[in-house]
C-alpha positions in Angstrom: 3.1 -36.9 -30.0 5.0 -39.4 -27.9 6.3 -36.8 -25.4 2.8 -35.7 -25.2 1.7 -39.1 -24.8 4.0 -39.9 -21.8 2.5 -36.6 -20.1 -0.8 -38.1 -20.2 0.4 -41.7 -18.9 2.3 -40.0 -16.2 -0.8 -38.2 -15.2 -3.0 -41.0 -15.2 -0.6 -43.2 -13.2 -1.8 -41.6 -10.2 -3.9 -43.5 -8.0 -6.9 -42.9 -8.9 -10.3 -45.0 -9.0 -10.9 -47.1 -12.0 -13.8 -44.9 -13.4 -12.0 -41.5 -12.5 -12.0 -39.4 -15.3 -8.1 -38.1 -16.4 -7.6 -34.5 -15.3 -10.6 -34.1 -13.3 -7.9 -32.7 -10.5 -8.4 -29.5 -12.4 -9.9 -27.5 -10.4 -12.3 -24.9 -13.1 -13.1 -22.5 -10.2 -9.4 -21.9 -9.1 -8.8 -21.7 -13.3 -11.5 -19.2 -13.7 -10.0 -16.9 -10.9 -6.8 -16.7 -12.9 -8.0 -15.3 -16.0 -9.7 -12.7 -17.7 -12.2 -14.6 -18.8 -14.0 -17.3 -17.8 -14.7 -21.3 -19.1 -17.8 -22.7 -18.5 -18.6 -25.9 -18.6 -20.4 -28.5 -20.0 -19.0 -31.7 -19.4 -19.1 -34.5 -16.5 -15.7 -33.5 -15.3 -16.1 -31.7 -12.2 -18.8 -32.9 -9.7 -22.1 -32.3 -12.2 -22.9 -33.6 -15.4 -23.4 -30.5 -18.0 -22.9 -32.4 -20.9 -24.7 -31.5 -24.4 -27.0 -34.5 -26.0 -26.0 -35.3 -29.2 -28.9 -37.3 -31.4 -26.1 -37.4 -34.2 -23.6 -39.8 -31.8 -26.5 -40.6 -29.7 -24.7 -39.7 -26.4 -23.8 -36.7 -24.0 -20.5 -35.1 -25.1 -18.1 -33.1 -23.3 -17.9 -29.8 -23.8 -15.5 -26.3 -22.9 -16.5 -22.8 -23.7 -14.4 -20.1 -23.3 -15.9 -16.6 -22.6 -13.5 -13.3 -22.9 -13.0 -10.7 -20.1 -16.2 -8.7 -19.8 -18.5 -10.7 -22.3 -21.2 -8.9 -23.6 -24.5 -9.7 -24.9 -24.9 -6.6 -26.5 -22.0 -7.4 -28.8 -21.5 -10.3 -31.0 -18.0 -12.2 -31.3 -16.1 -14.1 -33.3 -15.7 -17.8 -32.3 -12.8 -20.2 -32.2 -13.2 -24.3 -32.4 -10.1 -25.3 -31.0 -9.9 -28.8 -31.7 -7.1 -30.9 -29.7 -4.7 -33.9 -30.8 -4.9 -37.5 -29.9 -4.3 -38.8 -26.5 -6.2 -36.6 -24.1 -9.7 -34.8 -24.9 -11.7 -31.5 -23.9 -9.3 -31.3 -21.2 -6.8 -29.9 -23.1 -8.1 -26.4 -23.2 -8.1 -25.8 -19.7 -4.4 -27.9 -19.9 -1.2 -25.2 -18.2 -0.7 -22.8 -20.8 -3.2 -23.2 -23.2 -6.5 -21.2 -22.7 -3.9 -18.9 -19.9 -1.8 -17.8 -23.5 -4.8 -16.5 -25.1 -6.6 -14.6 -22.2 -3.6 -12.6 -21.5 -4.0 -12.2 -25.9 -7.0 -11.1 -25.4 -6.4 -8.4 -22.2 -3.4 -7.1 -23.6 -4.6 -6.5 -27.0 -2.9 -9.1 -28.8 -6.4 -10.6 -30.0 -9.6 -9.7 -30.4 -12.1 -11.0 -27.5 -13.5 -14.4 -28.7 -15.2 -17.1 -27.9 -13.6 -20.3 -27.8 -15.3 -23.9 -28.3 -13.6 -27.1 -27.4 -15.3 -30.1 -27.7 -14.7 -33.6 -26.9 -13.0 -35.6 -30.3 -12.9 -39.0 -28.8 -15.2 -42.2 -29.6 -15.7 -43.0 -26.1 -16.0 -39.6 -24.4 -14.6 -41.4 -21.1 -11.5 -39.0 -20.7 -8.8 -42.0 -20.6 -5.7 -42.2 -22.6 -6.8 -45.5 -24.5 -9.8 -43.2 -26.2 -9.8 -43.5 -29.6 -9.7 -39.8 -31.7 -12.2 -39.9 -34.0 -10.0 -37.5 -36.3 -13.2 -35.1 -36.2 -14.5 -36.8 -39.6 -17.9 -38.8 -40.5 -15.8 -42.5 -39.3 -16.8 -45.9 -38.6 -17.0 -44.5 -34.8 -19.4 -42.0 -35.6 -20.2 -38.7 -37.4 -18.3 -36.3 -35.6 -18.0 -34.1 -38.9 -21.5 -33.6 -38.6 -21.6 -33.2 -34.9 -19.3 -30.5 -35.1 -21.5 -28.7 -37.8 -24.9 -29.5 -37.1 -24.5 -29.8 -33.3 -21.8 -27.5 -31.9 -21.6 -24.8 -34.0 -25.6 -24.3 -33.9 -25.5 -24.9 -29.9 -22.9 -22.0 -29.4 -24.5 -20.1 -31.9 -27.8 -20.5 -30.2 -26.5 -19.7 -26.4 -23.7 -16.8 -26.8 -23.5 -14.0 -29.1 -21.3 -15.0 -32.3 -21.2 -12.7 -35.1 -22.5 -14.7 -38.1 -20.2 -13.8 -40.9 -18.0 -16.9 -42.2 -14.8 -14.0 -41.2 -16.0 -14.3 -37.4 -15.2 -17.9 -37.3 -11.7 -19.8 -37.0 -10.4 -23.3 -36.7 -7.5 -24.2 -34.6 -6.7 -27.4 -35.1 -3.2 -29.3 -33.2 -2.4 -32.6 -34.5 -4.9 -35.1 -34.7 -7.0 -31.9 -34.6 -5.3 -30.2 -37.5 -6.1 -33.4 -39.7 -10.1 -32.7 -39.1 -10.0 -29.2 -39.0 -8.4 -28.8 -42.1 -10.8 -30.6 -43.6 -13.8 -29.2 -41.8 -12.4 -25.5 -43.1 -11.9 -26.8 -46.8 -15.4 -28.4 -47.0 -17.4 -26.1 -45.3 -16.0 -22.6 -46.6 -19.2 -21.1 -46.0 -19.0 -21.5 -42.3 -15.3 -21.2 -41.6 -13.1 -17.9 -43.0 -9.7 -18.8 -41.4 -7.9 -22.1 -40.4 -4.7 -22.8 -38.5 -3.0 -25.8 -37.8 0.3 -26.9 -35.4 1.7 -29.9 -36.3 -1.0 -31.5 -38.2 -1.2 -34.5 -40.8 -2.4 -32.3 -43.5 -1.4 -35.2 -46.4 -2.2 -38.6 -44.8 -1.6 -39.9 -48.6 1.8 -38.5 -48.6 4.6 -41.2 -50.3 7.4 -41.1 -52.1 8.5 -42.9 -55.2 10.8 -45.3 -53.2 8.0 -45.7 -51.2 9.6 -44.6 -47.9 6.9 -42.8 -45.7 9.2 -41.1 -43.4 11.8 -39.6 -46.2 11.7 -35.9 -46.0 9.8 -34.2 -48.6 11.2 -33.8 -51.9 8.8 -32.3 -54.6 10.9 -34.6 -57.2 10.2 -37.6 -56.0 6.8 -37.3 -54.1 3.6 -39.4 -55.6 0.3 -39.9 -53.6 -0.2 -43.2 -52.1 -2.3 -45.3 -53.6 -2.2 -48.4 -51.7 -3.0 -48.8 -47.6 -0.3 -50.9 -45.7 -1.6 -51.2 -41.9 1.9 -52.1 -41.0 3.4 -49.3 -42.3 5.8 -47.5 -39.8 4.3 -43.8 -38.8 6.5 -42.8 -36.1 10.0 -43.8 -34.6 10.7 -42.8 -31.4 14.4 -43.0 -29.4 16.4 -43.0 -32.6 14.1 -46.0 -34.1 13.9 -48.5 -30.8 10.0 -47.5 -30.8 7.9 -46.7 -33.7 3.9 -47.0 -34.0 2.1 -48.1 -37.2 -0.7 -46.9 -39.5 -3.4 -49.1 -38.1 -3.7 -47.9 -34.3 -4.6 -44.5 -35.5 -6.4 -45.0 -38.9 -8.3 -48.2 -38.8 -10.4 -47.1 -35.4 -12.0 -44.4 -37.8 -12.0 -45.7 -41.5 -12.2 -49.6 -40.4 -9.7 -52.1 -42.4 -9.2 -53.3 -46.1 -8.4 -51.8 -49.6 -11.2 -49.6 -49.6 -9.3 -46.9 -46.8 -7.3 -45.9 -49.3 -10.3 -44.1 -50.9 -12.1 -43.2 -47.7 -8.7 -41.0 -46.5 -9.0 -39.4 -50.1 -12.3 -38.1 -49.0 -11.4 -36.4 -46.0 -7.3 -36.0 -46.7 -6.7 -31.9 -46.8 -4.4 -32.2 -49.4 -6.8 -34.1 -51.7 -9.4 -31.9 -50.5 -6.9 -29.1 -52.0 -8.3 -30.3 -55.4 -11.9 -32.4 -54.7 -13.5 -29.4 -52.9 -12.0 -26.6 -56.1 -10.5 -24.8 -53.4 -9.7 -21.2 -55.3 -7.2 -18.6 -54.2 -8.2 -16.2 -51.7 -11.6 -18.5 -50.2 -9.7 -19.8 -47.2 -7.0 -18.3 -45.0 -4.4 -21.1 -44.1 -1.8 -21.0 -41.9 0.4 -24.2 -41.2 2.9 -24.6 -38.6 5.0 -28.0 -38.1 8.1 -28.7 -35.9 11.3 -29.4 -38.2 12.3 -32.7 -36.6 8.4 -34.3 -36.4 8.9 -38.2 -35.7 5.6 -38.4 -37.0 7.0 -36.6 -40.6 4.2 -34.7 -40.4 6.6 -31.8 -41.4 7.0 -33.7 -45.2 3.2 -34.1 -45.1 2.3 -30.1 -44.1 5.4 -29.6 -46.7 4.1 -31.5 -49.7 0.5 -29.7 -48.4 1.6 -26.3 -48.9 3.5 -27.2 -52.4 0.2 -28.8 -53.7 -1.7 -25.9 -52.5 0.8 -23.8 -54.2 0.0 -25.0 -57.6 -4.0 -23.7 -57.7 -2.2 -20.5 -56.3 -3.5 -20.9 -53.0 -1.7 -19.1 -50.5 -0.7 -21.0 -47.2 1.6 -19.5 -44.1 4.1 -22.1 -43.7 5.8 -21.9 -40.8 8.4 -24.2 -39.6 9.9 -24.3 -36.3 13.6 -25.6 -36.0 14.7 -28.2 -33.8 11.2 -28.9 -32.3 9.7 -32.6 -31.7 5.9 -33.5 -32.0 5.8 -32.7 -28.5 3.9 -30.8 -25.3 6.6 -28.5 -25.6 6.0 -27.3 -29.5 2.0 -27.1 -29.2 2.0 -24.8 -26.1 5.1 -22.8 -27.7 3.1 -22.2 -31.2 -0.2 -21.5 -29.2 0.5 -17.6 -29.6 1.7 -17.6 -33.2 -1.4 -19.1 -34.4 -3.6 -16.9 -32.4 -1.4 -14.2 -33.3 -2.1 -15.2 -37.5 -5.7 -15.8 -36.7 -6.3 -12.1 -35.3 -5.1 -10.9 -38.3 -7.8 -12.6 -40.3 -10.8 -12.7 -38.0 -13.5 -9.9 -37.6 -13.2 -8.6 -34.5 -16.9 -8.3 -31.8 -19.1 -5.8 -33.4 -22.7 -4.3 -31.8 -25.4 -6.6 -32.2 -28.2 -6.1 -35.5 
């Protein structure tokens, strides 16, 4: 994450007006002419506001939507939310590489033509690097749970052609992003067939019996947490000379005191593992983490996958050698998970 943090702070160090939006250099017409498909927006990021109301936030949001190469009416498609880590927003869809890796999927074959949704995950919805992420759960911030589910989906639903079965529809979570969507997928099965997540905190309770947070996982000594410290160390960076605690990123969404410890359990995948009587077979799962993650995200999405393991549920666990919680690792896993989530998402079919 800190890599991909310093992109974002290089980006906005350009000199730019102090109300100018990050990435609005992106130019969405010259984008559009080098794929397949096409985005179309509905944000306030390029000239014209297009933003969806939201009576649920009780604000415009931001919104991408990608359309595949020769979108149909006459046919209805499966949808992917692709919902993006901390420190940037929307933007990240139409970021180098992102939404270039699956259009070329799509054209050669290598995935079924989808539609893809990327909304905005930040409180503020101002496109600037201090934006907090709102974790895409019901938080102190807002109810972005239920914007995502009563707002989004039905909005994409109402305007383009999306099959309706829960098989036709896929998370794609990164990060902060495969913390919410995670959840999203475990507590609403009956919207949501598949669910695949790079690099995501998929155990925010995750501890250890010495109580050492960023000990790799060992299924011997793990316990849950049971106690929230806001000081708590959740990444190092530069062989320990930087770190960032717990409370930057969890307090903005479940607020301070004892009582977080129980709101995390409520929204935590790998308590939801058990609270939600997830059965084998309901929910497709893949989970892919970077072996040296300075965020140990890799002994969370571990201890996820063992947990999961022991009500039989299946999860894809892949681990990727040598790779940091960085830019580099999400756009390098972006065609492994769309290559696991064609294999378990219905591909467009005729209308009625």
């Amino acid at each position: 994450m800190f890599r991909f943090f310093a992109v974002v702070i290089l980006v906005g160090s350009v000199s730019l007006p102090a109300e100018a939006q990050l990435f609005n250099w992106i130019n969405l017409d010259r984008l559009n002419c080098r794929l397949g498909g096409c985005v179309v927006d509905y944000t306030a990021n390029h000239g014209r506001d297009r933003r969806i109301c939201s009576s649920i936030l009780g604000m415009k949001r931001d919104l991408y939507v990608y359309l595949p190469p020769n979108y149909d009416p006459k046919l209805a498609y499966p949808m992917v939310l692709y919902l993006h880590t901390a420190q940037i927003d929307e933007h990240t869809l139409i970021g180098p590489g992102i939404i270039e890796t699956v259009d070329a999927m799509i054209a050669n074959g290598d995935f079924p033509p989808a539609v893809i949704v990327c909304p905005d995950g930040t409180y503020e919805g101002s496109n600037r690097i201090k934006d907090r992420h709102s974790l895409y759960v019901n938080g102190i911030g807002g109810r972005f749970e239920d914007h995502l589910v009563q707002e989004v989906v039905p909005f994409v639903n109402r305007t383009y052609s999306i099959r309706p079965e829960r098989e036709a529809h896929v998370i794609l979570g990164t990060s902060a992003g495969g913390y919410g969507g995670m959840g999203l997928a475990l507590k609403h099965r009956d919207l949501f067939g598949a669910i695949a997540t790079l690099g995501g905190p998929l155990n925010m309770r995750y501890d250890n019996t010495e109580g050492r947070y960023l000990d790799d996982f060992d299924p011997a000594t793990y316990r849950w947490k049971t106690c929230y410290d806001p000081n708590e160390i959740a990444a190092t960076y530069y062989h320990g000379l930087a770190h960032s605690r717990a409370k930057k990123y969890v307090e903005p969404v479940y607020g301070k005191g004892p009582q977080i410890i129980n709101k995390l359990a409520s929204d935590n995948p790998a308590d939801l593992l058990f609270t939600t009587n997830l059965q084998p077979g309901e929910l497709a799962i893949y989970v892919n983490y970077p072996g040296n993650d300075n965020w140990n995200f890799d002994a969370q999405d571990q201890s996820f996958a063992w947990l999961a393991a022991q009500k039989g549920v299946e999860v894809t666990l892949v681990r990727v050698p040598g790779a940091q919680h960085s830019l580099r690792y999400f756009k390098s896993q972006q065609r492994p998970a769309y290559e696991w989530l064609g294999q378990h998402v219905l591909p467009p079919a005729p209308r009625g």
